[in-house]
NUMARRO-191372 format. One record per residue (C-alpha): residue in three letters; residue number from 1; y, z, x. Coordinates in steps of 0.5 Angstrom, whole numbers. Example, Ala and Ser with C-alpha at 12.3 -4.5 7.8 and 13.67 -1.06 7.14 Angstrom:
2
<residu=ALA	num=1	north=-9	up=16	east=25>
<residu=SER	num=2	north=-2	up=14	east=27>
***
This chain:
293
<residu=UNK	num=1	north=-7	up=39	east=-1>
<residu=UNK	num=2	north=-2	up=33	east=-4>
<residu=UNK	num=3	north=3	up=36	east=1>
<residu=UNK	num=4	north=-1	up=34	east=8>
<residu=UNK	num=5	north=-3	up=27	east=4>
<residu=UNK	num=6	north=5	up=26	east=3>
<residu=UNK	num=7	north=7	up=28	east=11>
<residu=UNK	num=8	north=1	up=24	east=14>
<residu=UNK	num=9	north=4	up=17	east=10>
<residu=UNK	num=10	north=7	up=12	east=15>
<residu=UNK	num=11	north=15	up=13	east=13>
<residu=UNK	num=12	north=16	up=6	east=16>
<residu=UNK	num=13	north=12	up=2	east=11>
<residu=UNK	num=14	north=13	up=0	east=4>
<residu=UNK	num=15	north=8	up=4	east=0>
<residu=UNK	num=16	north=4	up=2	east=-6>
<residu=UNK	num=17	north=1	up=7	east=-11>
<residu=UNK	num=18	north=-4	up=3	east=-16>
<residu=UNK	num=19	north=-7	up=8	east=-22>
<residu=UNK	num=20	north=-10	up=9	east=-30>
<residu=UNK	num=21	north=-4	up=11	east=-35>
<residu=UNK	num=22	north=-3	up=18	east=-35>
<residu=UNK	num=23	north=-6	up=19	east=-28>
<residu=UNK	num=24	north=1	up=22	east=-24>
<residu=UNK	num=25	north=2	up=16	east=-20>
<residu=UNK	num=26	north=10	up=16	east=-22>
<residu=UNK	num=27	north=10	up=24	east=-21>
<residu=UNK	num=28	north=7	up=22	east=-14>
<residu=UNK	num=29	north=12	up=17	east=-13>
<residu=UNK	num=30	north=18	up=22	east=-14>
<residu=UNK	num=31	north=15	up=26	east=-9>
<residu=UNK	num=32	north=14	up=22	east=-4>
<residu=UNK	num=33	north=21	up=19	east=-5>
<residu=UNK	num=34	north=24	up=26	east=-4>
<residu=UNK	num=35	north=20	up=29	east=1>
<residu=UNK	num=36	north=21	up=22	east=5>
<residu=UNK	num=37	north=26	up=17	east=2>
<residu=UNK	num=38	north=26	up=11	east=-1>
<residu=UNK	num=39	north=26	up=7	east=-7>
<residu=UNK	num=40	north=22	up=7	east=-13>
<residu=UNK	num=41	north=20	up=0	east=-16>
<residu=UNK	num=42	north=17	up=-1	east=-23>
<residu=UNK	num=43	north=9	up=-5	east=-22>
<residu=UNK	num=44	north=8	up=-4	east=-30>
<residu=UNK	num=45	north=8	up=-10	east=-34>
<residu=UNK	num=46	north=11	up=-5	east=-40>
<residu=UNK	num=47	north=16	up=-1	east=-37>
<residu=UNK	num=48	north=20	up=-8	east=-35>
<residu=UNK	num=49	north=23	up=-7	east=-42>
<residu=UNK	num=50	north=29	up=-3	east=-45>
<residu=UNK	num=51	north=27	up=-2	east=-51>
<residu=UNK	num=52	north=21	up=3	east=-50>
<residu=UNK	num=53	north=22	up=10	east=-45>
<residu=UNK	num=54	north=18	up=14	east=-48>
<residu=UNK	num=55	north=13	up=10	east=-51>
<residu=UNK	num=56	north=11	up=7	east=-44>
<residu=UNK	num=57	north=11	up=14	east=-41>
<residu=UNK	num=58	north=18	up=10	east=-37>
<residu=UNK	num=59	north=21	up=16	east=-32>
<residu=UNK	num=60	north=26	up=20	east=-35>
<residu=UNK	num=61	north=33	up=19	east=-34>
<residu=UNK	num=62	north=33	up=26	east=-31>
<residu=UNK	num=63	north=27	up=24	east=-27>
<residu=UNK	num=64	north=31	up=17	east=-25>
<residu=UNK	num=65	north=37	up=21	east=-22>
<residu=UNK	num=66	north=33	up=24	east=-17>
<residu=UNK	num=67	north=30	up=18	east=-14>
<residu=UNK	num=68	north=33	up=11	east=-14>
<residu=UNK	num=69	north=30	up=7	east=-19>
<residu=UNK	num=70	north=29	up=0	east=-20>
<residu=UNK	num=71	north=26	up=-5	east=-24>
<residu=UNK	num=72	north=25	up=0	east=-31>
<residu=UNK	num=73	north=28	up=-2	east=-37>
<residu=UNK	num=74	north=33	up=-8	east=-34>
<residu=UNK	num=75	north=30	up=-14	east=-40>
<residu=UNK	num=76	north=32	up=-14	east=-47>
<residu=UNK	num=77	north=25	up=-14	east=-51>
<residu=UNK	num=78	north=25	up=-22	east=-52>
<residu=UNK	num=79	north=25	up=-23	east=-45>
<residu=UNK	num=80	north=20	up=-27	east=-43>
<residu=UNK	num=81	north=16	up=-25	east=-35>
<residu=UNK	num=82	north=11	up=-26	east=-32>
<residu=UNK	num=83	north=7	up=-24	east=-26>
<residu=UNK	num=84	north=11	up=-29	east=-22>
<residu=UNK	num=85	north=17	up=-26	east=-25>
<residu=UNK	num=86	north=16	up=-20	east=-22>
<residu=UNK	num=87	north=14	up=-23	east=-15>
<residu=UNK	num=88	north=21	up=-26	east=-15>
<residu=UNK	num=89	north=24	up=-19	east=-17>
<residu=UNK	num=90	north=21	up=-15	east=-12>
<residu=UNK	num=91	north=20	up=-19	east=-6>
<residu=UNK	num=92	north=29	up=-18	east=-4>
<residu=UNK	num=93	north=27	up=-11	east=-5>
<residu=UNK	num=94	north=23	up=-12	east=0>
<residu=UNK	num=95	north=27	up=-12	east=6>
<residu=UNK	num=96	north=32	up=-6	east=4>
<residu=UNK	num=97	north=31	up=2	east=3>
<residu=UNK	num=98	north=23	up=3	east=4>
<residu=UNK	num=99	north=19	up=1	east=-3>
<residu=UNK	num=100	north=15	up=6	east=-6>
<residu=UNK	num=101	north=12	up=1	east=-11>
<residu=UNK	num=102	north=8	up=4	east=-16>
<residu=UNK	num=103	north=5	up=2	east=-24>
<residu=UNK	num=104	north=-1	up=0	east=-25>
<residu=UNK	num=105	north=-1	up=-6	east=-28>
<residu=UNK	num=106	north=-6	up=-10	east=-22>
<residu=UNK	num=107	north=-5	up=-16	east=-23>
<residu=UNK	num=108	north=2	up=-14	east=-20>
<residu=UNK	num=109	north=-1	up=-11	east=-14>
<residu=UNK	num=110	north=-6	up=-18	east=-13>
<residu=UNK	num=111	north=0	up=-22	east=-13>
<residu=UNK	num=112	north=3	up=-18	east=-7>
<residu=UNK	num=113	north=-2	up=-17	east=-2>
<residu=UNK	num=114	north=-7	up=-22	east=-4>
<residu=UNK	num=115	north=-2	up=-28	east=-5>
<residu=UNK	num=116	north=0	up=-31	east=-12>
<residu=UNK	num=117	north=-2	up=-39	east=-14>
<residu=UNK	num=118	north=4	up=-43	east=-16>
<residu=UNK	num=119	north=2	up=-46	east=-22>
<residu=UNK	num=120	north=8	up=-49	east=-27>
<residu=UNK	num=121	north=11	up=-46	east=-32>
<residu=UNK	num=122	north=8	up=-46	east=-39>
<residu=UNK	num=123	north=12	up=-52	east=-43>
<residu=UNK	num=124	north=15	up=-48	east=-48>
<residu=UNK	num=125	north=12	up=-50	east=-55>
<residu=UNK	num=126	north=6	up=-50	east=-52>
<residu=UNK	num=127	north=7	up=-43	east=-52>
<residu=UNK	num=128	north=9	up=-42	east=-59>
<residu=UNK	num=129	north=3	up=-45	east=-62>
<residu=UNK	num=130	north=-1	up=-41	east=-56>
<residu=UNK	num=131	north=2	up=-35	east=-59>
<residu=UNK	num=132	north=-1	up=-36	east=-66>
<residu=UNK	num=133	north=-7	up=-38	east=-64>
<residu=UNK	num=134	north=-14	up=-33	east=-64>
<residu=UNK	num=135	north=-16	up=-30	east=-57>
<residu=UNK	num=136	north=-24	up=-32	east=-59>
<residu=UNK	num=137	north=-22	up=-39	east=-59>
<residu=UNK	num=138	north=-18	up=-39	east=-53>
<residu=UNK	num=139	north=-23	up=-37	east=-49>
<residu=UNK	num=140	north=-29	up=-41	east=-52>
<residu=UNK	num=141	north=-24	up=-47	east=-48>
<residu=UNK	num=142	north=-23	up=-43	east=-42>
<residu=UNK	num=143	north=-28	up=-46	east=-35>
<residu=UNK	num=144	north=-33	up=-41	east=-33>
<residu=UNK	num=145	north=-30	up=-39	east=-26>
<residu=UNK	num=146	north=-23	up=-37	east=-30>
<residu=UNK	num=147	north=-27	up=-32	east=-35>
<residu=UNK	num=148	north=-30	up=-29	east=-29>
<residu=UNK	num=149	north=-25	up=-27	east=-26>
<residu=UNK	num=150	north=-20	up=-25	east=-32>
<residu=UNK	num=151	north=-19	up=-19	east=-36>
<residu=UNK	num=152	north=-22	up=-22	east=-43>
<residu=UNK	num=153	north=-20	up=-16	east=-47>
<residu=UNK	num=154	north=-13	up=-17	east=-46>
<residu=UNK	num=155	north=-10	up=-23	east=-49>
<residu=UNK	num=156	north=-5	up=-23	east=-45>
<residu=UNK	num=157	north=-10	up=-26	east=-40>
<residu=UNK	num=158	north=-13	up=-30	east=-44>
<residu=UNK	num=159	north=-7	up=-34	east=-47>
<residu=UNK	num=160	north=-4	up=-34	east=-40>
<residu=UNK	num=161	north=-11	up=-38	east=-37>
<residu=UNK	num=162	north=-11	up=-42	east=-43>
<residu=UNK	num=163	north=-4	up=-44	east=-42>
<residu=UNK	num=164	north=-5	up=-46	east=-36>
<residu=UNK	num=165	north=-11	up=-50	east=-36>
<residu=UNK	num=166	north=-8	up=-54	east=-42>
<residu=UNK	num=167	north=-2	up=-55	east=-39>
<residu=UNK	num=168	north=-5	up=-58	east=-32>
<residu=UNK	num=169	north=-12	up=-60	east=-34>
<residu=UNK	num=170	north=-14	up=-55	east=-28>
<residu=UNK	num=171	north=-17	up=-49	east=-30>
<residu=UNK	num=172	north=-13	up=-42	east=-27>
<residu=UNK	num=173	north=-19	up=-41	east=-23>
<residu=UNK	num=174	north=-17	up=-47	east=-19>
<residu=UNK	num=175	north=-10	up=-45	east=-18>
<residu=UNK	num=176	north=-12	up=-38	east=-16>
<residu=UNK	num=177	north=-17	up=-41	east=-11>
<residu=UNK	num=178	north=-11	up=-45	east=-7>
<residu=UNK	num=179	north=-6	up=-39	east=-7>
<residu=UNK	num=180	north=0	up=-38	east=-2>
<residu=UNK	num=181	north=0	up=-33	east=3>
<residu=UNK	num=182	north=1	up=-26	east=1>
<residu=UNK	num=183	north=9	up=-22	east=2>
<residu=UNK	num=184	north=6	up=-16	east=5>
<residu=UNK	num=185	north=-1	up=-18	east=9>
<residu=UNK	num=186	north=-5	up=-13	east=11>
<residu=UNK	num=187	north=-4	up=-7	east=15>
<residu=UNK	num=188	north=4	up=-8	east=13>
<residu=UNK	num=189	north=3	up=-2	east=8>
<residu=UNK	num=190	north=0	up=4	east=6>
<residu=UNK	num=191	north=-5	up=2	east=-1>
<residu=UNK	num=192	north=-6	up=9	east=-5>
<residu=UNK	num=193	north=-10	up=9	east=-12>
<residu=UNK	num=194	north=-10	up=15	east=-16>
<residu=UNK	num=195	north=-18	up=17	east=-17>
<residu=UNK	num=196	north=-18	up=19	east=-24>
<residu=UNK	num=197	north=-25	up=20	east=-27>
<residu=UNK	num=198	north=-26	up=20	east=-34>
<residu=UNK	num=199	north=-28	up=27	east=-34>
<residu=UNK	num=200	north=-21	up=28	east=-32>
<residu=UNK	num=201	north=-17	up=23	east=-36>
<residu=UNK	num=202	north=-20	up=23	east=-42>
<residu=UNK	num=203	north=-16	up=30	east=-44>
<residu=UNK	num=204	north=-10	up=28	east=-42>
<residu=UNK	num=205	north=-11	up=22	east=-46>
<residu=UNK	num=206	north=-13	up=25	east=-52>
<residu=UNK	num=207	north=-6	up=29	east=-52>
<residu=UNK	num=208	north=-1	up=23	east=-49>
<residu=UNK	num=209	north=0	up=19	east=-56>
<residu=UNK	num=210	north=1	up=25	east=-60>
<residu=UNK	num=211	north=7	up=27	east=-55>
<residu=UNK	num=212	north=10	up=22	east=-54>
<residu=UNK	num=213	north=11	up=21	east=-62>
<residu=UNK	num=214	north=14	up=28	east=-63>
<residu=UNK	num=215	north=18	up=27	east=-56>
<residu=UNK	num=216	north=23	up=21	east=-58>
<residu=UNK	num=217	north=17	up=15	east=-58>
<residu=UNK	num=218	north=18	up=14	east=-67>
<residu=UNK	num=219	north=26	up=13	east=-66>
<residu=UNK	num=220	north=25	up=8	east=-61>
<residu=UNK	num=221	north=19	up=4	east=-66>
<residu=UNK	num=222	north=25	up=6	east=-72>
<residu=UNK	num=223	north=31	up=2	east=-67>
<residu=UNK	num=224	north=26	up=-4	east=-66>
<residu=UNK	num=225	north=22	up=-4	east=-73>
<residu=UNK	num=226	north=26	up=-11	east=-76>
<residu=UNK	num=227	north=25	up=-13	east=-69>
<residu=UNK	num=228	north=18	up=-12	east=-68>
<residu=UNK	num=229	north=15	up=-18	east=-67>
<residu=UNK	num=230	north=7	up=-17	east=-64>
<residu=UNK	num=231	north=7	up=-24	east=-60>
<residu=UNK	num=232	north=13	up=-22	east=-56>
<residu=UNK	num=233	north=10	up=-19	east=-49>
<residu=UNK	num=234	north=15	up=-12	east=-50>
<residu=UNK	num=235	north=11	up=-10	east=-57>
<residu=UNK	num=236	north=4	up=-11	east=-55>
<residu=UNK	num=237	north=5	up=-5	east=-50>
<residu=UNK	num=238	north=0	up=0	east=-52>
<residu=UNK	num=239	north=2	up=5	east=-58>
<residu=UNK	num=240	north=8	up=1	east=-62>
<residu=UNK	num=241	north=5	up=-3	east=-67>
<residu=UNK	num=242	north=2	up=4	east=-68>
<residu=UNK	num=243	north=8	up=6	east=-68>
<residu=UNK	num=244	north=12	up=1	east=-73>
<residu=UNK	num=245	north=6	up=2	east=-78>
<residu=UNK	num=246	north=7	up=10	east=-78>
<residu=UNK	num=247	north=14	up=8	east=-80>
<residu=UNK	num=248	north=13	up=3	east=-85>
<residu=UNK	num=249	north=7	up=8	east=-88>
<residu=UNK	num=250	north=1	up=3	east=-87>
<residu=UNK	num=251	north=-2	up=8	east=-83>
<residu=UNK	num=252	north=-2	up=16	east=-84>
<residu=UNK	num=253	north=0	up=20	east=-76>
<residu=UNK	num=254	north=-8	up=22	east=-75>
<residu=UNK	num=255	north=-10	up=15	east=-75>
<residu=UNK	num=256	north=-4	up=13	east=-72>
<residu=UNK	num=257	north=-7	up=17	east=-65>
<residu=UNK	num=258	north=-13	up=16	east=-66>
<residu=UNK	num=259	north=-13	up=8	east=-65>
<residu=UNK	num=260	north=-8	up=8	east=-60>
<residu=UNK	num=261	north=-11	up=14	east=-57>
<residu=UNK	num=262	north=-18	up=9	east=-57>
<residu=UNK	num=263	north=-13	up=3	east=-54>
<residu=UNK	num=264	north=-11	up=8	east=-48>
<residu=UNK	num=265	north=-18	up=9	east=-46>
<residu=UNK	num=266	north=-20	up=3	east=-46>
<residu=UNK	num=267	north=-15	up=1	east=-43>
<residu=UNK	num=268	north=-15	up=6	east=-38>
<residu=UNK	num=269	north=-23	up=4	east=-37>
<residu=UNK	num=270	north=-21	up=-3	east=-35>
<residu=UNK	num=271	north=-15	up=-1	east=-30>
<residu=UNK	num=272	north=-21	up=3	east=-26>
<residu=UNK	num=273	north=-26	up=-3	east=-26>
<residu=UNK	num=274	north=-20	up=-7	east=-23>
<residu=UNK	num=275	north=-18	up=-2	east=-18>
<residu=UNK	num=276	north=-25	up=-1	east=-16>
<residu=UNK	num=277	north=-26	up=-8	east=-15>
<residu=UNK	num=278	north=-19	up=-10	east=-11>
<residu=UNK	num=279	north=-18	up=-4	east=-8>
<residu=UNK	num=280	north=-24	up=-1	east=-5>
<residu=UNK	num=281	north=-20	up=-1	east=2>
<residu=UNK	num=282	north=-15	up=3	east=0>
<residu=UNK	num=283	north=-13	up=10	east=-1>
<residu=UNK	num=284	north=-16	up=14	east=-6>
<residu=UNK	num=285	north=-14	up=21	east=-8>
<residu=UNK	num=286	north=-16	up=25	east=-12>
<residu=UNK	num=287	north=-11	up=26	east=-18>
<residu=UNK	num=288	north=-13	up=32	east=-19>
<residu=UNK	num=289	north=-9	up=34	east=-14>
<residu=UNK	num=290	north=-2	up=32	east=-16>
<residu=UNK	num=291	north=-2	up=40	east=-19>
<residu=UNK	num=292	north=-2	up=42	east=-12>
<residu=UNK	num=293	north=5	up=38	east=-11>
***
């Protein structure tokens, strides 16, 4: 029972909670800050944004008043961050009330418990003509090291890697290979990752978009459509170029699920090929059982 799960977790430590989109991590978070205590803090790279709640499956206000809440929808769309960003948000955030820290953007979890290379800021006009260059001929510039160890579906890598090894002349595998120690080292908290099998999440994947549309997601895209701008990291989120073109009629409601339902899956597919790869050693559970809560 998730009940016993819950109970046996160490109330001393910080805990972190990793898993796919739609697989109940937040549910799981909120259960654990009110049968424990805690603060919860946001690991998902889209999430970060004001302008997307439902779209990005953020907590509900509702939800939010149950729990302290941190890191959600506290920048404007066109702030810029970054992993490192995000390191320096949460590490105060540390050393307060207990963090259940949970997302499932991985990179995230990597950075906190493995440690995060101090590469230099990206030049600013390096990249704007970054962003309006095509990801296929970033990655035929990028080292062989760096490409196995990045996300070459996701171009947000891709530019980040391309950025630094042109930036500095190093590729991004270098700079990882001489990473500073960790904020929390092992055995200073308690890792959990969400098992969700594709037999499991598919179906709620199938059915997410179309909710989220009918919920309030088409009057967050028609508050954002002149602002829309798909460079910006805030509108690669997955579902709002889906949304804006369902505004604007470029694209009927069915094809609009469909692409981002497709989007999600995939996305969902790489998520656990990351998990299963940096997170073996940590706690798994079954997120089936999150209906027992």
């Amino acid at each position: 029972m998730i009940r016993d799960v819950i109970a046996s977790l160490p109330s001393e430590l910080p805990i972190l909670i990793a898993g796919p989109t739609a697989s109940g991590k937040s549910a799981l978070a909120l259960a654990i800050a009110e049968a424990q205590g805690g603060v919860i803090v946001n690991a998902d790279a889209s999430q970060v944004y004001d302008c997307w709640r439902v779209l990005t499956a953020r907590p509900s206000a509702q939800e939010e008043s149950r729990a302290p809440h941190r890191l959600y929808g506290h920048l404007p769309f066109d702030a810029p961050y970054s992993t490192g960003h995000w390191l320096r948000e949460v590490t105060p955030l540390l050393s307060g009330e207990r963090p259940i820290i949970v997302g499932g953007t991985g990179l995230y979890f990597t950075a906190l418990t493995q440690g995060l290379a101090d590469i230099p800021e990206t030049p600013p006009e390096l990249r704007k003509h970054a962003d309006q260059m095509d990801m296929a001929a970033m990655l035929t510039e990028l080292d062989a090291d760096t490409i196995t160890r990045i996300d070459v579906a996701n171009r947000a890598r891709v530019q980040r890697a391309w950025e630094v090894l042109t930036s500095t002349g190093r590729g991004l595998a270098h700079w990882q290979d001489n990473t500073a120690s960790p904020l929390l080292k092992a055995r200073t908290y308690a890792g959990i990752v969400m098992d969700s099998p594709k037999e499991w999440l598919t179906p709620r994947i199938a059915t997410r978009f179309d909710d989220m549309l009918r919920g309030g997601a088409l009057e967050e895209a028609r508050a954002m459509q002149d602002r829309f701008d798909p460079i910006l990291p805030s509108c690669r989120a997955i579902g709002v170029a889906e949304a804006i073109a369902l505004l604007r009629g470029e694209m009927d409601h069915d094809t609009a699920v469909e692409q981002a339902t497709i989007a999600t899956r995939q996305y969902a597919k790489r998520q656990r090929t990351w998990f299963r790869a940096r997170m073996a050693d940590w706690r798994w559970i079954a997120s089936s059982e999150l209906a027992k809560i």
